[in-house]
Rosetta silent file (secondary structure, phi, psi, omega in degrees, C-alpha in Angstrom):
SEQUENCE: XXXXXXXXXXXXXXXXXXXXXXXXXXXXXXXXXXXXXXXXXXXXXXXXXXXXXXXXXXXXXXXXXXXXXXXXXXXXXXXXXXXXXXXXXXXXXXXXXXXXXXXXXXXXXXXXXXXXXXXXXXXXXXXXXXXXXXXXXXXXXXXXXXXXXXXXXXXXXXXXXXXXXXXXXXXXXXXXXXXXXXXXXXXXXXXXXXXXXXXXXXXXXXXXXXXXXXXXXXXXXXXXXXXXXXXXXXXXXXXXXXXXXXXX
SCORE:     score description
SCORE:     0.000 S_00000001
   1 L     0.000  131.703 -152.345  -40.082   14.478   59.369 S_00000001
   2 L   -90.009   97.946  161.541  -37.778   12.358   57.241 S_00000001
   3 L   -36.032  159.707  123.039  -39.595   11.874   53.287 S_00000001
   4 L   -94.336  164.986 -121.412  -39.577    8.686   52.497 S_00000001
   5 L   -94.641  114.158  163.276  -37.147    7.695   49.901 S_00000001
   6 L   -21.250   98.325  168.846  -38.858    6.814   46.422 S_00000001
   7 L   -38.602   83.620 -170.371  -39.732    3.287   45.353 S_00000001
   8 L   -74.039  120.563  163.093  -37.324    2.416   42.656 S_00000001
   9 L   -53.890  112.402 -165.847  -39.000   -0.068   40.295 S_00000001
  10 L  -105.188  159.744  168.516  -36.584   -2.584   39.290 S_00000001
  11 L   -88.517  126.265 -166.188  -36.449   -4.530   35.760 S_00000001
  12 L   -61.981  154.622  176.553  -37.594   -8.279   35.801 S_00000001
  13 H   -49.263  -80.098 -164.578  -34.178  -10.111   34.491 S_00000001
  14 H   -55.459  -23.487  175.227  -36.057  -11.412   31.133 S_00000001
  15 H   -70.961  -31.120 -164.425  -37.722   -8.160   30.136 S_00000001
  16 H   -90.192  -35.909  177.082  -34.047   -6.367   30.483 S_00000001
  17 H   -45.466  -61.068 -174.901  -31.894   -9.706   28.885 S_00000001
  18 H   -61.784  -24.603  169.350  -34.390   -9.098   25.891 S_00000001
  19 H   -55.475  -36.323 -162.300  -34.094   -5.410   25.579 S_00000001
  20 H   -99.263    1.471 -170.999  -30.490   -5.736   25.584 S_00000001
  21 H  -129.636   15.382 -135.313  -30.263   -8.693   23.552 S_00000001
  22 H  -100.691  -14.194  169.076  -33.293   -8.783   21.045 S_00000001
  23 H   -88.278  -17.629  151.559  -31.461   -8.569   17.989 S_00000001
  24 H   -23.637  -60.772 -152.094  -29.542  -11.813   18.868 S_00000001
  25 H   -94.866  -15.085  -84.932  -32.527  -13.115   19.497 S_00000001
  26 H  -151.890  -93.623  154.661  -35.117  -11.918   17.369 S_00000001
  27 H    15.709  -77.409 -169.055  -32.442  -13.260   14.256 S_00000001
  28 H   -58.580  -23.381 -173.349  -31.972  -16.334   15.942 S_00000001
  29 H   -71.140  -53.805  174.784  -35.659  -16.625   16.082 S_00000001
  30 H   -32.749  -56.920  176.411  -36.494  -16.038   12.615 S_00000001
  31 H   -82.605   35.311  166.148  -34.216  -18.772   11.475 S_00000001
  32 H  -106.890  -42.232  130.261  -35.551  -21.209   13.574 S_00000001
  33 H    -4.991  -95.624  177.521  -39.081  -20.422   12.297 S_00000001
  34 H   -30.555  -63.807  174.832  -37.610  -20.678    8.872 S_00000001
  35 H   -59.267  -62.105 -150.564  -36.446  -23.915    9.302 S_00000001
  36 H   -67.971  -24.567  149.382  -39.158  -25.324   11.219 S_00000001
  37 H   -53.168  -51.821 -176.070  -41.397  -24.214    8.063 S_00000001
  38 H   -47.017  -50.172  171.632  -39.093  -26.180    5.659 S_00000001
  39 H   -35.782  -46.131  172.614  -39.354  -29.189    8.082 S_00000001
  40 H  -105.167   12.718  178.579  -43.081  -29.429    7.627 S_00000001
  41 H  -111.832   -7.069 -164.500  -43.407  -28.491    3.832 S_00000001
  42 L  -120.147  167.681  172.119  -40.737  -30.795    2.946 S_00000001
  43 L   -92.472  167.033  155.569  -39.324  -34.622    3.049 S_00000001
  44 L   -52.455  139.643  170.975  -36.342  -35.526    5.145 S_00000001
  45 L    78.573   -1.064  169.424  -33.203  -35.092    3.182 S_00000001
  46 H   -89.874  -71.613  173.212  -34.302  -32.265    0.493 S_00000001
  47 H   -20.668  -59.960  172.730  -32.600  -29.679    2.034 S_00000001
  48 H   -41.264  -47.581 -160.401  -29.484  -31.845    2.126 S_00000001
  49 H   -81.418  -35.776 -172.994  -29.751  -32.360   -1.424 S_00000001
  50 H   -99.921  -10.633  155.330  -29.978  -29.293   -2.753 S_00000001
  51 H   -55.242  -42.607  178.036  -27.224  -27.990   -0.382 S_00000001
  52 H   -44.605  -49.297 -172.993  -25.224  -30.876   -1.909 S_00000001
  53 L   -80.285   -6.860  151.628  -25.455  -29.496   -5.204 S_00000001
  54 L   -87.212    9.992 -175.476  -23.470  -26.615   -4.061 S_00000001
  55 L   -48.243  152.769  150.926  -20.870  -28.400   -3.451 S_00000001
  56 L  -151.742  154.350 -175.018  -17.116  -26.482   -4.834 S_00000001
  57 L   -82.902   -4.767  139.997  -13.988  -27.312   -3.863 S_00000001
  58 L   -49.224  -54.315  177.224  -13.543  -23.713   -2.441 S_00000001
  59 H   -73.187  -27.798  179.963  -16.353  -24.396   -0.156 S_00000001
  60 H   -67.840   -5.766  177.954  -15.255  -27.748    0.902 S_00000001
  61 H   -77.347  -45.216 -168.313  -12.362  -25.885    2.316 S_00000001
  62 H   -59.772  -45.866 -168.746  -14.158  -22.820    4.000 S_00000001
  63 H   -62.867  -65.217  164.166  -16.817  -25.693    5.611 S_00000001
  64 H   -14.641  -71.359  179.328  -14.037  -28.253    6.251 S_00000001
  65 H   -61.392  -48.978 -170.074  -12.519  -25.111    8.645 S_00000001
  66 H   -40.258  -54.320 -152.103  -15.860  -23.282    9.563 S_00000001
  67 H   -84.828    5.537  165.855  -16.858  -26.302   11.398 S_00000001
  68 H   -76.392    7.164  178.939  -13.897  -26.523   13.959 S_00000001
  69 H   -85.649    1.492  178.724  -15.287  -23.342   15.099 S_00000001
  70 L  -122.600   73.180  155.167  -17.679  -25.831   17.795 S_00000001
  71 L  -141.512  168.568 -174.845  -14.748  -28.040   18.682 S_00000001
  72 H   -53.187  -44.840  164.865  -12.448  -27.973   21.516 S_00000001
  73 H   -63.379    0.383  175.985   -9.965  -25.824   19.882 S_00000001
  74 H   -79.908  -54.867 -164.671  -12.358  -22.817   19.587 S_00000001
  75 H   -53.769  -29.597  175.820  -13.312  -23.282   22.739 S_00000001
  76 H   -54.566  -68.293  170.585   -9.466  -23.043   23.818 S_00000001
  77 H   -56.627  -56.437  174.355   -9.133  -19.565   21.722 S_00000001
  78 H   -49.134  -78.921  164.182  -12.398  -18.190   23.141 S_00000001
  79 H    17.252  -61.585 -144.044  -10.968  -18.840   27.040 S_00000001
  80 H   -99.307  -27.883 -166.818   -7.582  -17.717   26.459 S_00000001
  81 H   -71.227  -84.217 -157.882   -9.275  -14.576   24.427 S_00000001
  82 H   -56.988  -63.482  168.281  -12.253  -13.830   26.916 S_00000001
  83 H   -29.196  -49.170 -172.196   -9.803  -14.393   30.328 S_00000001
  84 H   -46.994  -23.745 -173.036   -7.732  -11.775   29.243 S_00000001
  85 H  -100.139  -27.724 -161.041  -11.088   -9.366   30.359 S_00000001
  86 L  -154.603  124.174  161.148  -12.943  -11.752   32.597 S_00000001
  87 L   -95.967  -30.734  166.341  -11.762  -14.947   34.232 S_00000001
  88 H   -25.706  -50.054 -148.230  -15.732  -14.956   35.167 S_00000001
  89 H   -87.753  -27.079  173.438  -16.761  -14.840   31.894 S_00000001
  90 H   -88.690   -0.899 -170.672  -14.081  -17.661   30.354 S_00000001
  91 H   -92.960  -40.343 -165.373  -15.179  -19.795   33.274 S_00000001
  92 H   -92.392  -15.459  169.519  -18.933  -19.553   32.566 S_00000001
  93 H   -88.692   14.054  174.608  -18.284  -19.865   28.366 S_00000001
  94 H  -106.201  -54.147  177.632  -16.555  -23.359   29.219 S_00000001
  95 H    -1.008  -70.831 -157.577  -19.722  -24.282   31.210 S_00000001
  96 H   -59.404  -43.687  156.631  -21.622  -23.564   28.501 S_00000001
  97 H   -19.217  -62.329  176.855  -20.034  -25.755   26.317 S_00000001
  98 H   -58.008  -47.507  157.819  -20.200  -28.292   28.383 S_00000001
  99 H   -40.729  -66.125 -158.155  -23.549  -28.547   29.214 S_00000001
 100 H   -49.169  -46.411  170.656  -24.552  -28.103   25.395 S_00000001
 101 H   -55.302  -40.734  164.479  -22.432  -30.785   24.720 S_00000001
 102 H   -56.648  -28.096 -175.514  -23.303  -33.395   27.430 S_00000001
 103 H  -116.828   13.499  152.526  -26.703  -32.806   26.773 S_00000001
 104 H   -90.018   -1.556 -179.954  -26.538  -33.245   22.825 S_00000001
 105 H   -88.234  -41.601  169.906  -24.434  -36.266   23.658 S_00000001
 106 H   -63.929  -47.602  159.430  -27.401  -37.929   25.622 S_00000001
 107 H   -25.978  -76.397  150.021  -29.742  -36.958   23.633 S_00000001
 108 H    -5.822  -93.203 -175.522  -27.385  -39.036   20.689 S_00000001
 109 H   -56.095  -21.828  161.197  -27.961  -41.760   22.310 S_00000001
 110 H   -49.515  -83.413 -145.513  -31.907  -41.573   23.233 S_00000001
 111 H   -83.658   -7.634  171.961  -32.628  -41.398   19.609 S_00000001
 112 L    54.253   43.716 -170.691  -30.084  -43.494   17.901 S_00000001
 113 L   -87.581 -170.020 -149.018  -31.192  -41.655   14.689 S_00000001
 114 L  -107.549 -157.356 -179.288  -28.968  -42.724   11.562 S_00000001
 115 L  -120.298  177.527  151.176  -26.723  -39.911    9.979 S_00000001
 116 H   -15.294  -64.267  179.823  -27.227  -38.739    6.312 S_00000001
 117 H   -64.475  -64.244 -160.599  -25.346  -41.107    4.579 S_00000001
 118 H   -74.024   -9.853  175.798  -26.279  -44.210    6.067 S_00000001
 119 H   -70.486  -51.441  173.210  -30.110  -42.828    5.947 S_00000001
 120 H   -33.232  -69.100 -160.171  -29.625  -42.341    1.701 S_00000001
 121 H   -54.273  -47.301 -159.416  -28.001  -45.732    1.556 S_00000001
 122 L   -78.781   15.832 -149.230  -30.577  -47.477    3.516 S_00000001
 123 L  -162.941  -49.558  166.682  -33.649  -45.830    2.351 S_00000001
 124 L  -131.426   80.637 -159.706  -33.032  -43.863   -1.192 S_00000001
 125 L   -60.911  -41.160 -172.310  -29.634  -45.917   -2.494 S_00000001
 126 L   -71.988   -5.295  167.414  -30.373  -44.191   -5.828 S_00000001
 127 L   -70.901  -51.776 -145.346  -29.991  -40.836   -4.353 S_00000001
 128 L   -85.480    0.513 -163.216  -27.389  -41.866   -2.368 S_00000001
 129 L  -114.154  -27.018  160.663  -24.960  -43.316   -5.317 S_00000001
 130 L  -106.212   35.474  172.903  -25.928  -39.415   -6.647 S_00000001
 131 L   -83.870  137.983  160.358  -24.448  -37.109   -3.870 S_00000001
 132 L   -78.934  101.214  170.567  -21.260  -35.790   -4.182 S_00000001
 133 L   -71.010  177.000 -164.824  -19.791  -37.643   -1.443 S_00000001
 134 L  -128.776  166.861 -178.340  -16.804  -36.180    0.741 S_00000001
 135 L   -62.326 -152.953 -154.739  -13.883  -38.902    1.710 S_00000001
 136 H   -74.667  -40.426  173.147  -14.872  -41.685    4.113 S_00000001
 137 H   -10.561  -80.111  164.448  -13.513  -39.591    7.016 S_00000001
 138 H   -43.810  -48.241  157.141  -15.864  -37.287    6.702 S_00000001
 139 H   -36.720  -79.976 -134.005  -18.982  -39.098    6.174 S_00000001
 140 L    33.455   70.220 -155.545  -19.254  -41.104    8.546 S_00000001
 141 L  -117.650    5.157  167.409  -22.468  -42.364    7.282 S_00000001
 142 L   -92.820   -1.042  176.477  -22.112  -45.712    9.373 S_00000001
 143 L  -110.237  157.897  178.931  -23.262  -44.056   12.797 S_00000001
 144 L   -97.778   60.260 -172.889  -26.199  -43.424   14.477 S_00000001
 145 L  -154.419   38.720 -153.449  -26.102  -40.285   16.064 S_00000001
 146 L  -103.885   85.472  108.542  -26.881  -37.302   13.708 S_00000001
 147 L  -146.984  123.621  -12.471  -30.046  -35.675   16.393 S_00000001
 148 L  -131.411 -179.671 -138.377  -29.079  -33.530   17.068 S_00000001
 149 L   -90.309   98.746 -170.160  -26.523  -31.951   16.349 S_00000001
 150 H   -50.485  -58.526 -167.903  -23.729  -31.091   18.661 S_00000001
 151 H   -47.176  -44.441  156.914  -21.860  -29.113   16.813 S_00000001
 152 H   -28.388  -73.074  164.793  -24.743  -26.897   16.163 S_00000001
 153 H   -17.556  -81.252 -163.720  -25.409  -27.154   19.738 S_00000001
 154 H   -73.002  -69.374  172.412  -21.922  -26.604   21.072 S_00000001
 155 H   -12.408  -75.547 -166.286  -21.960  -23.446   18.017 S_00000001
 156 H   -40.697  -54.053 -158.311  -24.918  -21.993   19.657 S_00000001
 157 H   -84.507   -0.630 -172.773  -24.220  -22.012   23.208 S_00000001
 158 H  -109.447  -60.052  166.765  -20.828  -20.558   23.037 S_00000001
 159 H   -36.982  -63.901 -111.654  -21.640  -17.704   20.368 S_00000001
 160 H  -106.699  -54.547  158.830  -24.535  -17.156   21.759 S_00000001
 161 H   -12.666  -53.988 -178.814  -22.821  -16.739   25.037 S_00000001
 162 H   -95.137  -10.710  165.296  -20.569  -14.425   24.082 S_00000001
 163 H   -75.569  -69.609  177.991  -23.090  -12.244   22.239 S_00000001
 164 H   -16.596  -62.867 -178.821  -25.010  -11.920   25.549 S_00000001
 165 L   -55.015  -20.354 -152.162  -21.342  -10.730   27.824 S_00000001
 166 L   -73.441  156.765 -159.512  -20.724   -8.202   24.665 S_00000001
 167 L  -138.890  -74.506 -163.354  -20.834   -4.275   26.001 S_00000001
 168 L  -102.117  146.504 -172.598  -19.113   -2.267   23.401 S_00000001
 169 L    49.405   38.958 -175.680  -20.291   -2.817   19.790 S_00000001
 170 H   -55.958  -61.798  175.595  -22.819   -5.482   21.045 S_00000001
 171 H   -22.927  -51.096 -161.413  -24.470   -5.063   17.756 S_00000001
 172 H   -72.568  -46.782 -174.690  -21.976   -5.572   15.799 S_00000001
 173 H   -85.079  -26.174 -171.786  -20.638   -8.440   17.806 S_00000001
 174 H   -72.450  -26.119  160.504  -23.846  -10.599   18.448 S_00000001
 175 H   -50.341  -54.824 -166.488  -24.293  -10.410   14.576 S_00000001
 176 H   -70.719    6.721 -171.456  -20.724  -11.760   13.915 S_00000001
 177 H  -105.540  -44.225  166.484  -21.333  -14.373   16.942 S_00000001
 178 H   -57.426  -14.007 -173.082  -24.505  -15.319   15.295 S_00000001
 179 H  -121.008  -20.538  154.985  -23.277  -15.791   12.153 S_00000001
 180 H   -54.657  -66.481 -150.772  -20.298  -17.656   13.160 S_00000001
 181 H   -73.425  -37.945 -176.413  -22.695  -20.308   14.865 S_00000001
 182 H   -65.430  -37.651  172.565  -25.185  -20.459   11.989 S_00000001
 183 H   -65.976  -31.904  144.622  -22.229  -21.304    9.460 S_00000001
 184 H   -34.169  -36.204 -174.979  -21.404  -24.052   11.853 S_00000001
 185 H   -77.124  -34.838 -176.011  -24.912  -25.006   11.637 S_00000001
 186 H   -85.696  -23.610  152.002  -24.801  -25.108    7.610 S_00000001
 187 H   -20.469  -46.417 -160.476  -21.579  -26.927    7.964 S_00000001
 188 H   -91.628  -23.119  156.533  -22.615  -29.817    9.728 S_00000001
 189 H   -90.299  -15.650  135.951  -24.906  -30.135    6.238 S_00000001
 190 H   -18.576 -102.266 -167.542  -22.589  -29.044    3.824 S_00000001
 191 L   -62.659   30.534 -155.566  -20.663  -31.687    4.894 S_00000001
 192 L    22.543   93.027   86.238  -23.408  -34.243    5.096 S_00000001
 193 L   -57.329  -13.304  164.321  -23.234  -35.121    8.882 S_00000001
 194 L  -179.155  171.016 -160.693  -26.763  -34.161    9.560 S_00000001
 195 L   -90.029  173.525  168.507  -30.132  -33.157    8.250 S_00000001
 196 H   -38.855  -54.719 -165.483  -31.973  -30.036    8.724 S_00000001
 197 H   -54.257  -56.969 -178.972  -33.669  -31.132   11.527 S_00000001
 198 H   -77.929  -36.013 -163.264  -30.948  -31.883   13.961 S_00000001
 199 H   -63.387  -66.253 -147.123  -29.183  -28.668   12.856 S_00000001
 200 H   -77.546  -21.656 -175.579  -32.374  -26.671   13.864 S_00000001
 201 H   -78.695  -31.622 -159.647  -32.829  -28.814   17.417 S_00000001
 202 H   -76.603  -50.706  151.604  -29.106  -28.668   18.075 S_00000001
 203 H   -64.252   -2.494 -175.473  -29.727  -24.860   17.735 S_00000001
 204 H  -109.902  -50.219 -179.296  -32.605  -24.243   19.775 S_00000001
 205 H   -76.514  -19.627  155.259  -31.017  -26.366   22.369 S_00000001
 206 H   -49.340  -54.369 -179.324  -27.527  -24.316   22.169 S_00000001
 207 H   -52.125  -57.205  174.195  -29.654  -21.206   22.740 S_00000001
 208 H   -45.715  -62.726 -178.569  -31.863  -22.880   25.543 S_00000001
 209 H   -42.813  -65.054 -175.807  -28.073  -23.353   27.165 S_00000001
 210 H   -42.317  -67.085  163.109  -26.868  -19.988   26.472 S_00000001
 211 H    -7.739  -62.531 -178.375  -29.373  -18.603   28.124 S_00000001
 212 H   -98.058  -22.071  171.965  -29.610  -20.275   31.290 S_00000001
 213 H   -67.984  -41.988  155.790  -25.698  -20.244   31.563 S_00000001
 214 H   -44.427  -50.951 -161.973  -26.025  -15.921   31.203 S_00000001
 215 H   -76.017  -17.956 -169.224  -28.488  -16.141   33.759 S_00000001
 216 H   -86.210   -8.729 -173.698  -26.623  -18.396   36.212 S_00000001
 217 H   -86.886  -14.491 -133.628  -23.590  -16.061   35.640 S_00000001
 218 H  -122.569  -75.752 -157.852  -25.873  -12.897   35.899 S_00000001
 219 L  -105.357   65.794  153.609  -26.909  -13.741   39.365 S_00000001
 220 L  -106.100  -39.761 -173.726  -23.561  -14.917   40.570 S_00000001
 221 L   -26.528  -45.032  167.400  -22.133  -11.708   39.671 S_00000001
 222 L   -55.891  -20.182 -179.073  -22.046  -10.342   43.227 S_00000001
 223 L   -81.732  151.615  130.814  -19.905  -13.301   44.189 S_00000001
 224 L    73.231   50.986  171.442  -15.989  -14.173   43.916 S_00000001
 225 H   -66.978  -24.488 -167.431  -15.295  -10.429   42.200 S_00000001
 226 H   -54.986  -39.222  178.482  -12.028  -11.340   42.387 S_00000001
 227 H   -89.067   23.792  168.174  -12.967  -13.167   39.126 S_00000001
 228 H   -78.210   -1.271 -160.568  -14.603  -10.083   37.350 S_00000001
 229 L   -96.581  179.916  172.203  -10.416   -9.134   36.463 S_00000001
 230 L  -144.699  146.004  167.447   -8.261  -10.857   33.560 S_00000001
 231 L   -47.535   -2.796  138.971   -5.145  -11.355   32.860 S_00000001
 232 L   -55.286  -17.821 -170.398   -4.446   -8.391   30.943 S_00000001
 233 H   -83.387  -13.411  170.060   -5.178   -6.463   33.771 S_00000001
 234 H   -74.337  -26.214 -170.656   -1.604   -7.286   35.351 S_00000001
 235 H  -114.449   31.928  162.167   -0.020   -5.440   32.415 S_00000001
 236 L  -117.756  174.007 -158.392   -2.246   -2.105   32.484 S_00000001
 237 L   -92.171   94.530  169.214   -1.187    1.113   34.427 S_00000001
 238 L   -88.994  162.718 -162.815   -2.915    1.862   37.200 S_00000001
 239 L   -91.172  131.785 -178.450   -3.892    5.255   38.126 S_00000001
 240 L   -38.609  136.794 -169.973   -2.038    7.386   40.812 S_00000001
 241 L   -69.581  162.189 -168.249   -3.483    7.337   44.314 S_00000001
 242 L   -68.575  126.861  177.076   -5.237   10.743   45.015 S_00000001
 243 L    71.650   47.988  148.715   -1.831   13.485   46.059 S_00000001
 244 L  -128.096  149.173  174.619    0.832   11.158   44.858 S_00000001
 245 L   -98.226  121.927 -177.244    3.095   12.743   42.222 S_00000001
 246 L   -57.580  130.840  177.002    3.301   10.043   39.399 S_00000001
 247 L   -75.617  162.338 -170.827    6.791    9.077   38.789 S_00000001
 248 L   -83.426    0.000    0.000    8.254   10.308   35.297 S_00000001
């Protein structure tokens, strides 16, 4: 008589993503938290303002770059980076993008809220004549579209992405992925383009993305292996079939 073969207990997908992912998230959580206290001890626009007052012309440089790190040319360098290992994995971090963005761009347009600048002018002028403004470029303070905040958004879901895929020195990297996307996030208020608020929605909804873009890639995995390879993989050595003598 044949035992029968031991019930292996499998791990539900969200109990094992968080084990394997918790300081990402746990981090990410905290500051969300954090903000969402400030939000509801504070007016609109004090945060800005005292960020404001940190302006230096050192920082407008680092922030000026930091925040191309959510724009199409990141997204370009992650791709061309992350293909070399995975064409899977560069396929499913343009997704993500994509989403976050499309669905911080609709959003935009639901609430038609005003940006920084043009809230100051219209609302506290005398504040607004004491900000250290940035040129006009930059402002933008005549549109209506700072919640919430794509870049944030776009920050999250990409980072956040790529913390998720990481295998060796996942620690190490989901901090630096995380900390990329949060300086994006302080960026977009740095450089007055958007309040606290949208920064913390734009992140929560970047996450929200990330998330469900891991998961749709997680159980796709079995499909299309042809795209687990990368393009580096044409220029590594592969190893001699078993009882062939390797040429010198």
């Amino acid at each position: 008589m044949i035992a029968p073969k031991p019930q292996v207990r499998t791990e539900r997908w969200p109990s094992q993503f968080a084990k394997q992912n918790w300081p990402f998230l746990v981090v990410a959580l905290l500051l969300v938290l954090g903000n969402s206290y400030l939000l509801f001890t504070s007016n609109q626009g004090d945060a800005l303002i005292a960020i404001n007052q940190l302006r230096r012309p050192a920082y407008d440089v680092f922030f000026k770059v930091g925040t191309h790190f959510a724009e199409p040319v990141a997204y370009v360098a992650v791709v061309l980076i992350v293909s070399a290992f995975s064409y899977r994995k560069a396929i499913f971090s343009v997704v993500s993008g994509a989403v976050a963005g499309i669905l911080a761009g609709l959003a935009k347009l639901y609430f038609g809220q005003a940006r920084p600048m043009r809230w100051f002018f219209d609302n506290y002028e005398e504040v607004w004549h004491g900000l250290n403004h940035f040129e006009e470029e930059w402002r933008s303070w005549d549109a209506f579209s700072s919640f919430p905040s794509g870049h944030t958004a776009s920050a999250f879901a990409l980072y956040g992405f790529l913390a998720f895929n990481a295998r060796r020195g996942k620690l190490s990297v989901s901090l630096v992925c995380l900390a990329i996307a949060v300086m994006v996030g302080f960026s977009r208020m740095y450089l007055l383009y958007h309040f606290l608020r949208d920064v913390t929605a734009g992140a929560v909804l970047g996450l929200l993305v990330a998330i469900s873009v891991y998961y749709l890639q997680d159980r796709l995995s079995s499909r299309y292996t042809l795209l687990d390879i990368g393009w580096a993989d044409r220029f590594r050595k592969l190893p001699p079939v078993q009882g062939q003598v390797p040429v010198p």
